[in-house]
N, C-alpha and C positions, 0 to 999 in steps of 0.2 A: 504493500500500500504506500503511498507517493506522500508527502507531507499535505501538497494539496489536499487528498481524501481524507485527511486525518483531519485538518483545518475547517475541511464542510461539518462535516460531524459532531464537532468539540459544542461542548456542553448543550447538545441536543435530546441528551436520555431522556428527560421530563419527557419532550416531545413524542420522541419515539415509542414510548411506554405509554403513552396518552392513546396514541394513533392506534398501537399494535391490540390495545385492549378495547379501547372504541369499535373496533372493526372483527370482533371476533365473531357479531350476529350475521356479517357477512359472508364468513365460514360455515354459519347453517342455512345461506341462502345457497350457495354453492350445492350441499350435500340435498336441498329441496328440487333445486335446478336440474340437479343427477338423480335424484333417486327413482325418475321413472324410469331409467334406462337399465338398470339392473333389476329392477322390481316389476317396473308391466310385464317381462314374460313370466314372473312368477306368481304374479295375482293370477295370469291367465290360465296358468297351468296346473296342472290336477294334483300338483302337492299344496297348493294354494289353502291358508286356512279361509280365507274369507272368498265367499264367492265373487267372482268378477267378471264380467261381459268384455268381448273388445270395447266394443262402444265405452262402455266407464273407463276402460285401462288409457283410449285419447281422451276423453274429459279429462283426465287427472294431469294431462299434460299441460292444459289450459286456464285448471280452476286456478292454480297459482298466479297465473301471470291476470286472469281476471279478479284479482283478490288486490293484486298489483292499482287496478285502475279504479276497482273503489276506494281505494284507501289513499286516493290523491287526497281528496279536501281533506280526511284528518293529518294527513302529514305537511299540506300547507297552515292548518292552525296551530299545529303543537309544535312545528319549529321553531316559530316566531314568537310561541305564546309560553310556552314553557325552555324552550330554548334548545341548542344543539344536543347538549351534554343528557338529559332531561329524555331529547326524543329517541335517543339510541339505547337509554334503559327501559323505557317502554318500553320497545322494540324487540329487547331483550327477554324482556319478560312474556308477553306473547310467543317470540319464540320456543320459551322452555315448557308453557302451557300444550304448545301445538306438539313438539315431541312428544310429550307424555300422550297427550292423546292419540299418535298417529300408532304409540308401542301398546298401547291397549286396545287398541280398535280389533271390535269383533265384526264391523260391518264394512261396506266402502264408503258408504254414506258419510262414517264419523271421519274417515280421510280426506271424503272431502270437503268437510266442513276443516278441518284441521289446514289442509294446503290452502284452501282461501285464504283465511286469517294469517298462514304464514307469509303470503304473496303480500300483504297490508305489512306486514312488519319487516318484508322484504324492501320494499317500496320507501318505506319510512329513512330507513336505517342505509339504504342509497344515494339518500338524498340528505338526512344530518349529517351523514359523514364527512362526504366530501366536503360542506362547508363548514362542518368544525376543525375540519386537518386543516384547511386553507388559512384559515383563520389562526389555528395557532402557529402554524410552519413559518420560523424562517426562509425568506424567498431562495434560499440556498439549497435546501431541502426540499422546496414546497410539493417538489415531483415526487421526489423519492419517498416523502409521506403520502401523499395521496394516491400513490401506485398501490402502497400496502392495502386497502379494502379489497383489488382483485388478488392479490398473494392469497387471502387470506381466504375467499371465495373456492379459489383453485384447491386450495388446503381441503375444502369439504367436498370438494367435487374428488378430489382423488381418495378421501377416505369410504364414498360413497361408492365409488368404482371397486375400491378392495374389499369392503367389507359385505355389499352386496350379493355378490354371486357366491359368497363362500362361507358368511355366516349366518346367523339366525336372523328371522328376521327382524327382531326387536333391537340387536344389536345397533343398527344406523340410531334410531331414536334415544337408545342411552348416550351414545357420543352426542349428541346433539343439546343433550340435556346436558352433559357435563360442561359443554363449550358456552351453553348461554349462564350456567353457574358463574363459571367463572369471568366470566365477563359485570357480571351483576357483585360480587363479590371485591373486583380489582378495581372497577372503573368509576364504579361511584364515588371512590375516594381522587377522582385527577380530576383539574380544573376546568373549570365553565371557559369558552370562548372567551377572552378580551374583546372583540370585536362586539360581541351580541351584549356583554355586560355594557359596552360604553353606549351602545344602541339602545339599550333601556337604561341610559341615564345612572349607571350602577359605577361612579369611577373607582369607591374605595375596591371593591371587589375586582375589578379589573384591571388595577392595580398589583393584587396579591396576586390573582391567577399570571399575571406576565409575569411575576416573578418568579413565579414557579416554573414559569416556561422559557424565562430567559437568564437562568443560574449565574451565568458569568458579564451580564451584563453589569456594568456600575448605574449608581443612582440618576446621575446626569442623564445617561444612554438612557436607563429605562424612561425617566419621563419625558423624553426628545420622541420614542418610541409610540409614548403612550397620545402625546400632540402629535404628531402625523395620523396616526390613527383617526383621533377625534377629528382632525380638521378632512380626513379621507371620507368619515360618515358625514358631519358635515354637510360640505360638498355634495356628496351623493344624493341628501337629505330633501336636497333641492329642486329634485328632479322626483316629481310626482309617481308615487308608485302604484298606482294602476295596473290591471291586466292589461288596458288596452294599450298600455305604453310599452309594451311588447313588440306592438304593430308601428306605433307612433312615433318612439323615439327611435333615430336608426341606427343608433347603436347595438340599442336593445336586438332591433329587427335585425342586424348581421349577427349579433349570439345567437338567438334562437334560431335561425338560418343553422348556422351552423352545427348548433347541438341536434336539431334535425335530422339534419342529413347523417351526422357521427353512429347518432346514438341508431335510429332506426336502420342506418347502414348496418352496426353490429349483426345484426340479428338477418338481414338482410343478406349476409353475408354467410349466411347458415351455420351461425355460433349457436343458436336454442334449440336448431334438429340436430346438431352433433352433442351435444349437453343432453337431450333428451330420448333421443334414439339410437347414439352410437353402437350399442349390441344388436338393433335390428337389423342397422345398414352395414356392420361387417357381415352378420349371418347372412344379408342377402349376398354378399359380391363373393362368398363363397369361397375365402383365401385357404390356401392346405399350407401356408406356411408358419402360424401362428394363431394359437387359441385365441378366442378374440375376447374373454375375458383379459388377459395378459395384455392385450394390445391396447383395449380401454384403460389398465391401469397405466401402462407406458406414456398412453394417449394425456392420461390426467398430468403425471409427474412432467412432460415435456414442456405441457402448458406454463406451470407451475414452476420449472427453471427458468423459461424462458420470461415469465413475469417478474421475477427477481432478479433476473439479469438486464431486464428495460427500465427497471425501477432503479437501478444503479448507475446506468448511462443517461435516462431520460432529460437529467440538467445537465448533462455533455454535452448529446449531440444533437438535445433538440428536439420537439414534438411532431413536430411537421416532417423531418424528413423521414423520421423512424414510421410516421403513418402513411407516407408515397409506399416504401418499402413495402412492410406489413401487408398492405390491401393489395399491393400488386402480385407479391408472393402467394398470398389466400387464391386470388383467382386463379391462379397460375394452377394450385393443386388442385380447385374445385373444379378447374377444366379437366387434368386429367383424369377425376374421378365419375366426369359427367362421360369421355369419350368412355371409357372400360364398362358403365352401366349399361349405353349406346350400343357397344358391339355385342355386349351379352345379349341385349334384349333382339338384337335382327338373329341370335342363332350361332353367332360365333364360339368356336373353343375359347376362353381365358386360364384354363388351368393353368395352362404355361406359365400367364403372366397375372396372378392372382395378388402378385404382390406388389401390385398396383395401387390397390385402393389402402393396405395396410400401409405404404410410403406415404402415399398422399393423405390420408387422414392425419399419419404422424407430423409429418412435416409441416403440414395447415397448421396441427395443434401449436407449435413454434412460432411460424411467423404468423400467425393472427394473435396469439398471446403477446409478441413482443411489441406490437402495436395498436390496431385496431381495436383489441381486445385491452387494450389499455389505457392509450393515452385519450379516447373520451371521456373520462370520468374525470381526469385530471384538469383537463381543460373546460368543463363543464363547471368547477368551483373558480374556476382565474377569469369568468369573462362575463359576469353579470352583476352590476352594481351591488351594494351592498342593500340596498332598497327592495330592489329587484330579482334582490337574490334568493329567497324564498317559493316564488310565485315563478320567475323564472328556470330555476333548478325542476321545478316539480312539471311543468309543462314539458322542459326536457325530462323530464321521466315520463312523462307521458307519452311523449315522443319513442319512447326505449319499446315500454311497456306497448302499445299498439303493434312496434316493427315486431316486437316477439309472438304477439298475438298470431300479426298476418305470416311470419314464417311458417307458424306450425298448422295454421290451417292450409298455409298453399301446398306444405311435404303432404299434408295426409290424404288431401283433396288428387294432387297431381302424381303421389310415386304411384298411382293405384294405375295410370298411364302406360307407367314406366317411370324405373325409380332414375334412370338420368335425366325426365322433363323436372324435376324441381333443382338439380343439379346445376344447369345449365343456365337458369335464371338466377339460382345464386352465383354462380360468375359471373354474369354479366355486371352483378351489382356490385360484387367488388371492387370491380374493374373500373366502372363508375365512381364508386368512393376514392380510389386513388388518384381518379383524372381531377376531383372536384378539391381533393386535398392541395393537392401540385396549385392549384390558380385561385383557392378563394380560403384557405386557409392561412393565417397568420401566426406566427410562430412569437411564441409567449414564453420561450426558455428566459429564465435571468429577470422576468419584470415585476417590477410592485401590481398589485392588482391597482391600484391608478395608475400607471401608466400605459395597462392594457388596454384601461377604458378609455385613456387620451388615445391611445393610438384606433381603437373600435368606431373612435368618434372621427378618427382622420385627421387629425392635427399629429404634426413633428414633435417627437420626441427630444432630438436634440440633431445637432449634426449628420450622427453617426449611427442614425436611427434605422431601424433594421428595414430591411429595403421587400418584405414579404410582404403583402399586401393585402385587401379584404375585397373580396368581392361587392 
């Protein structure tokens, strides 16, 4: 490690420990996200304790991310009303509710009343997040905290891949219960946002919490810290926060443009049929060169490096070029996986080359994890006023929440065709996201969140002001 690295990181622990525990409900959104894909074929199948229809075993794919888009309006009132810190122990708490019930359930009824409610605290804990990291993170860090809720995501997706096909079935639900314990147990005790205390008027308290969060600052620094801040809400303050000022103001309107296209790209990009089907669409492409339990777990772990390893370069080399990359790489594989579905389905042999789709699947898992599969989330807390940041974050999650919607109905509607017609239109979309990144994406490595929004708003920065631009 270089002095540099050592130099970003110094008296960051607060932080880091703040973020890593904040985001553990993320970790059971992850294992929620996966756990139809090792468990639809076993509800379906005759060791199944709970009877299950296909038809229920796709509902369950959906009630989540439908659980996701009722539980918008309470996750725009409890951010703002009770606060960051506040809405992720919710969050938490609901969580550990829904395990319990989903490890007792004698019916599918109670799952899926259990996954709705999870998809609402999924939703929630998506959207405080990121703006509690943002807010607490030195701009130094700001990436490589805010990358941690998908580490932490992938965390539950690859426990859900392992434990799934090989142990009981209640086992997923006690991991998940112990991960929202602990989270309910560490986090309560770390600090409230400085941002949202000085936002409600709270300076003593926001005060104590920078300190907590900024160890080695001196007295001077913290309160130069704590006045940028105020005169940043301030400012912000000024600019009426409306829904419709979404549309109005064009700042606003180039963020949510952009979170748009990011966030619904994700899924678009066939990140929630691979999270949610990836054991049917190996069993379909019919590889003899690897158990395809073993490949979905590889499949999770690859994710999962490769988000730890973008989280560590993201304030290197940049948001923007790691998501040209990413998205171009994704289609790259979802094309070869669409041609090898294509030749199976006219008749052709693939035996030969079965190991096709097991490459491609891996590989996707990497380069869509080390970008697209990432840096939306990050950039979703860096580019919407402090006002508007509430109301904005949650419409982009709406925005998420819908593309995941329409992926899974267009896999389950269009592989019935042929499983390379849904394939084919997730390349295209990729491929899309990468052209739309390249020219209307702005690159936000290294900036205060005001100088995001000077620059979102189209005014210079300074001389030397980054020359990427916004549509």
């Amino acid at each position: 490690m270089t002095v540099k690295n050592i130099n970003i990181f110094r008296n960051t622990g607060t932080q880091i420990l703040a973020a890593v525990t904040g985001t553990l409900v993320a970790a059971s959104d992850g294992m929620s996200f996966g756990w139809t894909s090792p468990m639809g074929p076993y509800l379906v199948g005759e060791e199944s304790h709970i009877f299950t229809t296909e038809t229920q075993a796709e509902l369950l794919e959906t009630i989540s991310l439908l659980g996701s888009f009722c539980g918008l309006p309470f996750t725009i009132y409890f951010v703002d009303k009770i606060g960051r810190k506040k809405s992720l122990l919710l969050a938490a708490v609901v969580v550990l509710l829904n395990w319990i019930a989903i490890g007792l359930a004698d019916r599918i009824e109670y799952i899926f009343v259990a996954r709705f409610f999870a998809g609402m605290a999924g939703d929630m804990s998506f959207v405080a997040a990121p703006m509690y990291i943002a807010e607490i993170a030195d701009s130094k860090i700001r990436g490589f905290l805010s990358s941690i809720i998908y580490i932490m995501m992938l965390i539950g997706l690859v426990l859900v891949y392992t434990l799934g096909p090989f142990a009981p079935f209640y086992a997923i639900p006690i991991a998940g219960v112990i991960l929202a314990s602990i989270q309910l147990l560490v986090f309560t005790f770390q600090p409230e946002s400085p941002y949202y205390l000085l936002y409600k008027n709270k300076p003593e308290k926001a005060k104590k919490s920078l300190e907590r969060l900024r160890p080695g600052l001196s007295d001077i620094d913290l309160d130069k810290e704590l006045k940028d801040i105020s005169a940043g809400i301030e400012r912000q303050k000024t600019e009426k926060g409306r829904p419709q000022d979404l549309l109005l103001v064009s700042s606003n309107r180039k963020a949510i443009t952009i979170m748009t296209v990011l966030n619904a790209g994700q899924h678009m990009a066939c990140i929630s049929v691979m999270y949610m089907n990836l054991h049917p669409i190996l069993n379909a492409a019919g590889s003899i060169y690897l158990d395809n339990n073993i490949t979905a777990i590889i499949f999770a772990i690859i994710m999962l490096i490769a988000s730890i390893f973008a989280s560590c370069t993201i304030d290197k080399y940049g948001r923007k070029n790691i998501l040209i990359v990413s998205s171009f790489l994704s289609g790259v594989c979802l094309l070869a996986l669409s041609v090898y579905f294509h030749l199976q389905f006219l008749g052709y042999d693939v035996s030969t080359v079965s190991w096709i789709p097991i490459a491609s699947v891996l590989v996707y898992a990497g380069a869509f994890k080390y970008g697209l599969g990432l840096v939306p989330i990050v950039i979703t807390a860096e580019i919407f006023p402090a006002k508007m940041k509430a109301i904005g974050m949650t419409v982009a999650d709406v925005m998420f929440v819908v593309g995941g919607i329409a992926s899974i109905q267009l896999y389950q509607f269009l592989h019935k065709i042929g499983m390379y017609v849904p394939f084919y239109l997730f390349t295209a979309c990729a491929f899309m996201v990468a052209l739309y990144s390249a020219f209307c994406i702005p690159e936000t490595k290294g900036k205060s969140l005001e100088e995001i929004q000077i620059m979102l708003k189209g005014d210079k920065l300074s001389k030397n002001e980054d020359k990427n631009g916004v549509c």
